[in-house]
C-alpha positions in Angstrom: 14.6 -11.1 -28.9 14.6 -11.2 -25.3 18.1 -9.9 -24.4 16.9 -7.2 -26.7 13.7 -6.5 -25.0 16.2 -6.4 -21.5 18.6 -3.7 -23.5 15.9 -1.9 -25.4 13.8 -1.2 -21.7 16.9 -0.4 -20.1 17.4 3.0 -20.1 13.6 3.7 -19.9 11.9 5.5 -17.6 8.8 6.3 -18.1 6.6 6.2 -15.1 4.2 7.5 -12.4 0.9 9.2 -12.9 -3.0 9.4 -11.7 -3.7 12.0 -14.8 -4.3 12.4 -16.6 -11.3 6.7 -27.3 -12.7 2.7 -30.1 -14.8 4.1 -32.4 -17.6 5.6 -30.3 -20.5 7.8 -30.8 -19.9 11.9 -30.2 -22.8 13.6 -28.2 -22.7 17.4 -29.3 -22.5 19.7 -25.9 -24.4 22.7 -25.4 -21.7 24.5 -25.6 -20.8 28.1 -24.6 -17.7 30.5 -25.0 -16.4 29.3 -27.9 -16.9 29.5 -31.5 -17.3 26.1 -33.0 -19.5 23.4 -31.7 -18.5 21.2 -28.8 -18.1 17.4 -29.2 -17.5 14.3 -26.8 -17.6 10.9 -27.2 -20.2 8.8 -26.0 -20.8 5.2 -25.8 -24.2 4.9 -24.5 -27.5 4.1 -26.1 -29.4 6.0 -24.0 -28.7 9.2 -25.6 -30.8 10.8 -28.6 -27.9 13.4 -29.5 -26.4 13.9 -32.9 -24.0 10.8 -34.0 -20.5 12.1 -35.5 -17.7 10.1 -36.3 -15.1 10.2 -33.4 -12.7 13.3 -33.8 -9.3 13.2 -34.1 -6.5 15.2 -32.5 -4.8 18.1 -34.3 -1.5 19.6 -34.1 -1.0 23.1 -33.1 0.8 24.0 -36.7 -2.3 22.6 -38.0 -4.7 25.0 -40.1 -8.0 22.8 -39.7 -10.3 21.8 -37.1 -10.5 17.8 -37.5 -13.3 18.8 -34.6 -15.9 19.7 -36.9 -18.6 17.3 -38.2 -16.8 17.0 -41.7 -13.8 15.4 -40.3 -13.6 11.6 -39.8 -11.7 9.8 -37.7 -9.8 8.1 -40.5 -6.3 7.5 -41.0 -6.1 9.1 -44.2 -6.8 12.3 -42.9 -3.6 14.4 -43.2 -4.3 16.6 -40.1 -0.5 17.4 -39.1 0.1 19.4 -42.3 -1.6 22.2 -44.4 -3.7 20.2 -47.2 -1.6 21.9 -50.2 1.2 19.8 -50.2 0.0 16.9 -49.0 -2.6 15.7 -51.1 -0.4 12.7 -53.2 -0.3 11.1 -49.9 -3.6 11.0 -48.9 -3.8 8.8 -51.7 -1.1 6.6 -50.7 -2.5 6.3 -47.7 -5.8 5.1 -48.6 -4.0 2.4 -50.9 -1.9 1.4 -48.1 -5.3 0.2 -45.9 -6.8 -0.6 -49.0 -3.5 -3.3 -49.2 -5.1 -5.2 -45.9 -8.2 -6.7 -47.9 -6.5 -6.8 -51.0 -3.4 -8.6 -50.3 -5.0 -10.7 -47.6 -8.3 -12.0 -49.3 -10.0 -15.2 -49.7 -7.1 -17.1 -52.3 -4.6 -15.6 -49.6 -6.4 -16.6 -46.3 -8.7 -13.7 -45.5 -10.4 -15.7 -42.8 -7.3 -16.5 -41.2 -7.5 -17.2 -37.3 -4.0 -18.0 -36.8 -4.1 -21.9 -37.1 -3.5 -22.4 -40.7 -0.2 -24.6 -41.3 -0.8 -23.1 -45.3 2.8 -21.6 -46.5 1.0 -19.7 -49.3 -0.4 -17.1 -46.2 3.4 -16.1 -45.7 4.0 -15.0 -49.4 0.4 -12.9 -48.9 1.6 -11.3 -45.6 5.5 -10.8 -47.5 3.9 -9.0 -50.3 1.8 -6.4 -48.0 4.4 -5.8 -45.8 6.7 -5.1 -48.4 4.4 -2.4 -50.0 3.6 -0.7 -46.8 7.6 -0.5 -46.8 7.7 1.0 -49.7 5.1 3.9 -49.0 6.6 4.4 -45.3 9.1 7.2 -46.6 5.4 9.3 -48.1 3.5 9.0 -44.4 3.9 11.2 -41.8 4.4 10.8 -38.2 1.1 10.0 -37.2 0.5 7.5 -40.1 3.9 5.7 -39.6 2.6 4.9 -36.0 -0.5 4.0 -37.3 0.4 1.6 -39.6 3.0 0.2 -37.0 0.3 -0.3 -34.4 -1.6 -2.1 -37.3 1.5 -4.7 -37.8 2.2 -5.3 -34.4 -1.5 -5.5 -34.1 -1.6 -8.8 -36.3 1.5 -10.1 -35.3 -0.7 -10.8 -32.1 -2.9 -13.5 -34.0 -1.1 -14.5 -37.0 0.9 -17.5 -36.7 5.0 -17.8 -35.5 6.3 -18.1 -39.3 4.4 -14.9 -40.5 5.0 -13.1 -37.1 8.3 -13.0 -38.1 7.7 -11.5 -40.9 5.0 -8.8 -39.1 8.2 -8.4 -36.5 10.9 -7.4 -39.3 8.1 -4.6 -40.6 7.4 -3.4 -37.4 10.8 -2.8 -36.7 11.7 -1.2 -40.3 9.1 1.0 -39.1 10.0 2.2 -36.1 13.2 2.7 -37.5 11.7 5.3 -39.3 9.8 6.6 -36.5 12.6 7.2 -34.4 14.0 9.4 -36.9 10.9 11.7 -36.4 10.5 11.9 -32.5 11.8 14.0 -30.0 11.1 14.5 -26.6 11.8 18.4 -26.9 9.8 18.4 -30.2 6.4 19.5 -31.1 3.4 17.7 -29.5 3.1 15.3 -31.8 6.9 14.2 -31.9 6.9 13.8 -28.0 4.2 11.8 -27.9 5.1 9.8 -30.6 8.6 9.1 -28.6 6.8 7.4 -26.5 3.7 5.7 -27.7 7.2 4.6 -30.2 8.6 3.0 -26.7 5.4 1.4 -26.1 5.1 -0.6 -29.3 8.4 -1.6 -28.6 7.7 -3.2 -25.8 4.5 -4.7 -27.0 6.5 -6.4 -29.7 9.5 -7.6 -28.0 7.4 -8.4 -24.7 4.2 -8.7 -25.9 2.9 -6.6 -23.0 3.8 -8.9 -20.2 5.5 -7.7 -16.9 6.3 -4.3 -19.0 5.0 -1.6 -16.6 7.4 -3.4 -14.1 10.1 -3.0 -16.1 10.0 0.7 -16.7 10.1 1.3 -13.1 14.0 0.9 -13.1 15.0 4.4 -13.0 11.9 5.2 -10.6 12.3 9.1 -9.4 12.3 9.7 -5.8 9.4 10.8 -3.7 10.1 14.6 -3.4 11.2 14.4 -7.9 8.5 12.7 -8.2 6.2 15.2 -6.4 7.8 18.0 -8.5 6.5 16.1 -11.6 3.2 15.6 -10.5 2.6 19.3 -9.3 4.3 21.2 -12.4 1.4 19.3 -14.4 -1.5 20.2 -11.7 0.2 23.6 -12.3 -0.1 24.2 -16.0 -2.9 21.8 -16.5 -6.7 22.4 -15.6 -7.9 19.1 -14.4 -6.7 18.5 -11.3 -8.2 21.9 -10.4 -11.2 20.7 -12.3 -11.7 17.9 -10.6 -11.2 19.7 -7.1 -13.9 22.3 -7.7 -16.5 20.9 -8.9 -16.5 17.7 -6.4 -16.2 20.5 -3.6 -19.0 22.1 -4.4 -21.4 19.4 -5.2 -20.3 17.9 -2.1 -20.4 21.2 -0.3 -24.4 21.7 -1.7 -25.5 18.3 -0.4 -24.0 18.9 2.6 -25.1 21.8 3.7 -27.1 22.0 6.6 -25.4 18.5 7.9 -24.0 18.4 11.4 -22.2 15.2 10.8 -20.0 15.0 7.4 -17.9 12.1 6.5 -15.9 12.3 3.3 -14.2 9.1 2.1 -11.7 10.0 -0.5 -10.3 7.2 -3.2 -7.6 9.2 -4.3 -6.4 11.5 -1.4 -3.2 12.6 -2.5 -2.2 15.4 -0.3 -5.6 15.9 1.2 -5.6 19.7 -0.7 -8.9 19.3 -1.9 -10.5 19.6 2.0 -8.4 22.5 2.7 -10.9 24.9 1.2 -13.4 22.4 2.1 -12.7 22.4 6.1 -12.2 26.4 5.4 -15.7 27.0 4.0 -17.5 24.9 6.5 -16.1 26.7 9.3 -18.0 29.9 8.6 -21.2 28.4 8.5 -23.8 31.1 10.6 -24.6 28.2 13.3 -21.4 26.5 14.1 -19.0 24.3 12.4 -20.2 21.0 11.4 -18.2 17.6 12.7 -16.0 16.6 9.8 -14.4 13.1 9.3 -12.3 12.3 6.6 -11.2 8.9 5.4 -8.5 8.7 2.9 -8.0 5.3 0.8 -4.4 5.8 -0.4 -1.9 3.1 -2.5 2.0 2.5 -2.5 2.0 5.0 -5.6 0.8 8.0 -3.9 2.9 6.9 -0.2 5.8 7.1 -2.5 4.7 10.5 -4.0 4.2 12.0 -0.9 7.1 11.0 0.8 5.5 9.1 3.8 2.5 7.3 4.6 -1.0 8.4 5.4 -0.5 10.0 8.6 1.1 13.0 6.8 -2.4 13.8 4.9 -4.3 13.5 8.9 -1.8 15.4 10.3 -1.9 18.2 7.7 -5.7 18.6 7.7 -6.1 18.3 11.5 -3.4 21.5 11.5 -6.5 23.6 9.5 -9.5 22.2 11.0 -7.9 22.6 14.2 -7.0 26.6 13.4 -10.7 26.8 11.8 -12.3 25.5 14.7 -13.6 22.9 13.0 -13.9 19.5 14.6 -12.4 16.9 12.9 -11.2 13.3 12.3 -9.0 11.4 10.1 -9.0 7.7 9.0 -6.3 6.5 6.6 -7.0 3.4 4.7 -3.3 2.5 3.3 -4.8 -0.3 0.4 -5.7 0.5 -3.0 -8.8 0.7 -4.2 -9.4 -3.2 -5.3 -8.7 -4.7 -1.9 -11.6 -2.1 -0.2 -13.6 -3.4 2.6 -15.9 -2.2 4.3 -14.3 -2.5 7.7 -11.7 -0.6 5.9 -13.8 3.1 5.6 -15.2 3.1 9.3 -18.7 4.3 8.5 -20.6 5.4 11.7 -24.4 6.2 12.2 -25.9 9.5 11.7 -23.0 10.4 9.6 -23.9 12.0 6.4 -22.0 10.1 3.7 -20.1 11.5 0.4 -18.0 9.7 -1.4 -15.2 11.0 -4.0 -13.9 8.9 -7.0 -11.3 11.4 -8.9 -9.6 9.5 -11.4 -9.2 6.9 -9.6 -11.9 4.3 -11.0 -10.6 3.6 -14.5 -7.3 1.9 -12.6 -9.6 -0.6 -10.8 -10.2 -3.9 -12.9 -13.5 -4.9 -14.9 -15.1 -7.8 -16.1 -13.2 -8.1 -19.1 -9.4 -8.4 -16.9 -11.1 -10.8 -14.0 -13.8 -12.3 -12.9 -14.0 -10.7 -9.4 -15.0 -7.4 -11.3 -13.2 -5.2 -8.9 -14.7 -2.2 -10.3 -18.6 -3.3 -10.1 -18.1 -4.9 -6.6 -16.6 -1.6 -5.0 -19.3 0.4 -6.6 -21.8 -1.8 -5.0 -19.9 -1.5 -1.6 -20.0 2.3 -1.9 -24.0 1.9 -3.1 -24.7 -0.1 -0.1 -23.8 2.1 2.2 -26.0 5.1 1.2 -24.0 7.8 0.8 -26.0 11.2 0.1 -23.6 12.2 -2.6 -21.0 10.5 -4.8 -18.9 12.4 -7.2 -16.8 10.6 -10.1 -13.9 12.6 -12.4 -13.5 10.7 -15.5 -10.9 11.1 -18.6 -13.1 11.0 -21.3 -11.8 8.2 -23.1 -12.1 5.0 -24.1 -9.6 2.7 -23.7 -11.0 -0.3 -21.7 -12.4 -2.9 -23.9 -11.8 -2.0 -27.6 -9.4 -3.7 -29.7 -5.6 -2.9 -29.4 -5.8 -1.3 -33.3 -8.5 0.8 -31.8 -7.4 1.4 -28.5 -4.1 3.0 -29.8 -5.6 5.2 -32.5 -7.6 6.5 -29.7 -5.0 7.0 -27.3 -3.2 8.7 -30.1 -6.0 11.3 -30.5 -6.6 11.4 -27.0 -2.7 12.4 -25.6 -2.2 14.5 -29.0 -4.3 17.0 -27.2 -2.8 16.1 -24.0 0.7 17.3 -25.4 -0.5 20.2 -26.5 -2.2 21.6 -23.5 1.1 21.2 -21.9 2.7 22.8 -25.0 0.4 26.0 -24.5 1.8 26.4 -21.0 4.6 28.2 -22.9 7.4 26.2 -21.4 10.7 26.3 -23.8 10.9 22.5 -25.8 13.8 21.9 -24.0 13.0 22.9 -20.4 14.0 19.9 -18.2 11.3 20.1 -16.1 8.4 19.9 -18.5 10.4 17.2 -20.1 10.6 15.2 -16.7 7.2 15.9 -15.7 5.9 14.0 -19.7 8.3 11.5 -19.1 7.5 10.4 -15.5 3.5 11.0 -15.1 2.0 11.2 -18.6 4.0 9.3 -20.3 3.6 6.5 -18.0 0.0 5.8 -18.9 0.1 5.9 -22.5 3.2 3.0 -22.4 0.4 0.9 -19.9 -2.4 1.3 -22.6 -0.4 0.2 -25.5 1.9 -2.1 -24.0 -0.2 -4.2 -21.3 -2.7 -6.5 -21.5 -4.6 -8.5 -18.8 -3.6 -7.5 -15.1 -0.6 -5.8 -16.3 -2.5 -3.0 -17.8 -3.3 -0.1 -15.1 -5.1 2.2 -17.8 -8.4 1.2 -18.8 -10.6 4.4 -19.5 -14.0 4.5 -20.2 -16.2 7.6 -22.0 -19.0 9.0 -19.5 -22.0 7.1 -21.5 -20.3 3.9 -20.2 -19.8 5.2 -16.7 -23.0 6.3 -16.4 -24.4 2.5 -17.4 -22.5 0.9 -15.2 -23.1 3.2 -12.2 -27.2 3.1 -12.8 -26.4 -0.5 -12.6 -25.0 -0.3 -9.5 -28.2 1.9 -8.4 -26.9 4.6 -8.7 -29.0 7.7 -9.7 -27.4 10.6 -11.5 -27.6 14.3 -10.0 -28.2 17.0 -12.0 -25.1 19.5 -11.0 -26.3 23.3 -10.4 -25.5 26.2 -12.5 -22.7 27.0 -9.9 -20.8 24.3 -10.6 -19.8 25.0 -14.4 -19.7 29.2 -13.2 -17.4 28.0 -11.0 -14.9 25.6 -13.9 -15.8 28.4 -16.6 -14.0 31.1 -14.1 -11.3 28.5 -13.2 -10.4 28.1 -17.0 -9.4 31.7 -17.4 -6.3 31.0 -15.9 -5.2 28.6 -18.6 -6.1 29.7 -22.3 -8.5 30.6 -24.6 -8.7 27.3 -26.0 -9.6 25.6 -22.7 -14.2 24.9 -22.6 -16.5 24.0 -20.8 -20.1 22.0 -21.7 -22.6 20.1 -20.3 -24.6 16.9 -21.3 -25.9 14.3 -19.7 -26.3 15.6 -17.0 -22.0 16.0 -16.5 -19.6 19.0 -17.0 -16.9 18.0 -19.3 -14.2 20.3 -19.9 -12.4 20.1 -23.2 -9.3 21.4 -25.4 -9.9 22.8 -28.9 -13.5 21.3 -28.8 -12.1 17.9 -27.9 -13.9 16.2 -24.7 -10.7 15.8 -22.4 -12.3 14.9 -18.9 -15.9 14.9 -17.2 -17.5 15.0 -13.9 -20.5 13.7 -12.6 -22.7 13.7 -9.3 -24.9 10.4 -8.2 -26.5 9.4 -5.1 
């Protein structure tokens, strides 16, 4: 099984990205310009909005909107095709789930924990597995990777003999699967090319050491720069999360004469562009900007060179807009932070950005350091007069893996098909490469890492918001010209792009799906 874990990750290479759901309660949005209501999930107790079951993802040939109230997020809900003709399996599909309690039930070891020595489990688990075979040719794609996820799920906790048996399944399976995926298909069959790739790895590597592994065919700097900005072309949130930081940050700042920006996720730097532009108009003089850029090997390899590229590009503007200016690069990632390492001065006014950056930093369930918490309370400590965080809204973290993949599954369904709306041909290269080498890249970490190895570990805004109130934090209600400022931003990409507010955030969302929020704190 090993050599064929080496041959079967061989070839792969799916890899590189920043961008871009458990079962979880949906907050209804007050929602505006769009006809049906506006969901998110949302994790937190704290909120008194209406509970929903937790939407599922639809496909673009699909007829229904599994966003609606009336549609659970249940397996059995044939969502991928038009209800007339697929009724029969509905039915199968119930019985199949309906199989797990009845072929696995007290006289079979129900309460199984994975130390019974009793032979009559294997005959139990032999009889199930068989039957799920012999429905697999009446699913569709989304249930075949369900129910394979739910094999490879036990295989995890059942003992060697009958993991053997939950292997040779999982494998008729994807089998099966592989038949139905393309990555110049539909949304549905891309994504499922991969997330198929992911479970392979899971069950021939169980997760260990596997995001290393598909770094072998690791584009270059400038390719994979390409990647990244087709997607930050044809996709909102990047913009998103530019705007509405910018002006948050732009409002608290306003009459400061001292403005220090630490950025977690500089990238490129283009966010302060505009930034350094718009502060250099001000009626009484230019304020002092300082900029300090926390940057990783990821985005240095990206960019094509280190940090000094981002100061020297800025400093070019500022110095045009005269605007006065500084740069600090802090070359670490965001779990080794110091504070020696963001060079805060007195009388400097503080913000603080977080764009989709936090969710990659390691919790209390991975380690007990708590990376995540403990740079929060850094950033708390040192007062900053505005903090913005850019969230997917999603909520992979701490749920089980049976969970985690169904929502991840939901969650990237809608992914592919904002990309699909960009009206690039199936087979165009670049979209392909772009999928391949930035988006695909995170769904393989959430399904097929555990521990340290996994990167991905999303969280919905409810349990954001918890953990930064923890921290101190208190929440900032954004101004109206914040969501003007996303709802105009979102004509450029579609009709089936919204925007809502709750909580206190802006999320923005695709076909009444909650895809990513933002948030202001202090």
């Amino acid at each position: 099984m090993q050599k064929a874990s080496q041959e079967a990750l061989a070839c792969s290479s799916v890899h590189n990205s920043h961008l871009l759901p458990s079962k979880s309660q949906d907050t209804e949005l007050s929602f505006q310009d769009y006809g049906e209501p506006f969901y998110t999930l949302e994790s937190t107790p704290v909120t008194s909005s209406a509970v929903f079951s937790s939407p599922t993802a639809t496909s673009v040939s699909s007829n229904k909107s599994p966003f609606s109230p009336q549609f659970s997020h249940s397996c059995v809900s044939d969502i991928y095709h038009s209800s007339d003709n697929r009724s029969s399996l509905n039915d199968s599909f119930d019985s199949l789930w309906l199989l797990r309690n009845e072929s696995i039930g007290p006289e079979c070891g129900g309460d199984y924990n994975g130390s019974s020595t009793d032979e009559s489990v294997q005959p139990c688990y032999s009889t199930r597995y068989h039957r799920i075979i012999e429905m697999a040719s009446d699913m569709d794609l989304k249930q075949l990777l369900i129910a394979c996820a739910e094999v490879i799920s036990e295989a995890d906790i059942i003992s060697f003999s009958e993991r053997k048996i939950a292997a040779s399944t999982a494998e008729t399976l994807m089998d099966m699967i592989q038949e139905r995926v393309s990555v110049s298909g539909d949304p549905l069959q891309r994504l499922g090319a991969y997330m198929l790739e992911a479970l392979r790895a899971r069950l021939l590597s169980s997760g260990s050491l596997i995001c290393k592994k598909l770094k072998c065919n690791e584009p270059s700097g400038p390719d994979l720069m390409s990647h990244m900005q087709l997607l930050a072309q044809i996709l909102p949130f990047y913009k998103f999360a530019y705007t509405s930081a910018s002006i948050v940050i732009g409002e608290a700042m306003e009459n400061e004469k001292r403005i220090h920006i630490i950025d977690f996720q500089i990238a490129q730097g283009s966010q302060w562009l505009p930034f350094i532009q718009a502060v250099s108009h001000r009626p009484d003089g230019p304020p002092y900007v300082r900029v300090t850029g926390v940057d990783d090997s990821e985005s240095a390899h990206a960019r094509g060179g280190g940090l000094e590229l981002v100061g020297q590009r800025l400093a070019q503007l500022a110095e045009s807009c005269g605007v006065p200016f500084e740069f600090h690069g802090a070359a670490t990632s965001g779990c080794d932070v110091q504070l020696e390492n963001l060079k805060v001065q007195h009388g400097e006014a503080l913000a603080v950005n977080f764009p989709y950056v936090l969710h990659h930093i390691p919790d209390e369930s991975v380690s007990t350091s708590n990376h995540r918490d403990r740079l929060l309370r850094l950033v708390k400590s040192l007062s900053p007069k505005v903090m913005t965080l850019v969230e997917q809204e999603s909520n992979t973290n701490t749920t089980t893996f049976s969970q985690r993949f169904r929502e991840t599954l939901d969650y990237y369904a809608a992914m592919f098909e904002c990309i699909d709306a960009a009206a690039l041909e199936r087979d165009d290269m670049q979209r392909i490469n772009a999928e391949e080498h930035c988006v695909a890249k995170d769904v393989v970490s959430i399904i097929a890492c555990e521990g340290n190895e996994r990167m991905e570990r999303h969280e919905v805004f409810g349990k954001w918001r918890w953990r930064l109130t923890m921290a101190g934090f208190s929440q900032i209600r954004p101004t109206p010209s914040v969501t003007t400022a996303v709802r105009d931003m979102l004509k450029d990409y579609g009709p089936n792009y919204s925007v809502a507010e709750a909580n206190d955030a802006v999320y923005i969302g695709w076909k009444n799906r909650a895809l990513v929020s933002f948030s202001g704190w202090r």
